[in-house]
C-alpha positions in Angstrom: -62.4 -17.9 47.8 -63.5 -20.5 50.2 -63.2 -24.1 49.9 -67.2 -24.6 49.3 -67.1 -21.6 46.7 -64.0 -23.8 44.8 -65.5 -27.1 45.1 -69.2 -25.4 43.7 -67.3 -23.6 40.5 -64.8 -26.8 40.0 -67.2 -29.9 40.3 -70.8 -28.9 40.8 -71.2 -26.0 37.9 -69.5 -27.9 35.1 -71.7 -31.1 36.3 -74.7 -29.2 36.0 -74.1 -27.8 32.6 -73.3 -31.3 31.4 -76.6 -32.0 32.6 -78.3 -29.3 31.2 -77.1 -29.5 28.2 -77.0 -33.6 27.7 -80.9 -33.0 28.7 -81.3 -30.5 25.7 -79.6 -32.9 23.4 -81.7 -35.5 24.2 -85.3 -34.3 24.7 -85.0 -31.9 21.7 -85.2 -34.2 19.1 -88.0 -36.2 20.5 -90.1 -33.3 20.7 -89.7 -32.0 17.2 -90.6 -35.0 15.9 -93.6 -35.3 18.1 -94.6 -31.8 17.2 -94.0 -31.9 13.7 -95.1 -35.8 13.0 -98.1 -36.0 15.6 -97.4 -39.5 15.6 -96.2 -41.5 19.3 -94.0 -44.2 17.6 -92.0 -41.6 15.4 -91.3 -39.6 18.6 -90.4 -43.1 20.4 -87.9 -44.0 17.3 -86.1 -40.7 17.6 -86.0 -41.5 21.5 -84.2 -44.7 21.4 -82.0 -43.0 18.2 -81.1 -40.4 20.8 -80.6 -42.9 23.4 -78.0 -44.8 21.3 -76.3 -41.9 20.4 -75.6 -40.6 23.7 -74.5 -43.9 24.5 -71.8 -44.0 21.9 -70.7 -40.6 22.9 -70.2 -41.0 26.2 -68.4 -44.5 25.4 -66.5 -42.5 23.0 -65.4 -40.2 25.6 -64.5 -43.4 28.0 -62.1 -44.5 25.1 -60.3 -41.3 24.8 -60.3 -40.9 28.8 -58.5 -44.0 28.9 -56.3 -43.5 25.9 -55.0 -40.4 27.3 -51.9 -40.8 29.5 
């Protein structure tokens, strides 16, 4: 395995599924209540909900990076 192929499966793969799946998280619950409600401002409530809770879980995760020896 070559440097480039490590560096792609050790740091760029895993980055991308965070991605992927912090996009999911995120944009799934804002379209279900669009869809459902068919009203803007519930689908903009459940955005900023989202929003804040993605912030506390990755602050979360800063905590227990930092705890952790």
């Amino acid at each position: 395995m070559t440097d480039r192929q490590a560096f792609l499966l050790q740091r760029v793969q895993p980055a991308m599924v965070g991605l992927i799946d912090g996009s999911l998280s995120t944009l799934a619950p804002i379209f279900s209540v669009a869809v459902v409600t068919h009203k803007p401002h519930y689908a903009f409530i459940a955005g900023v909900a989202t929003a804040f809770g993605a912030c506390d879980s990755a602050a979360g995760r800063q905590r227990e990076a930092a705890a952790s020896p």
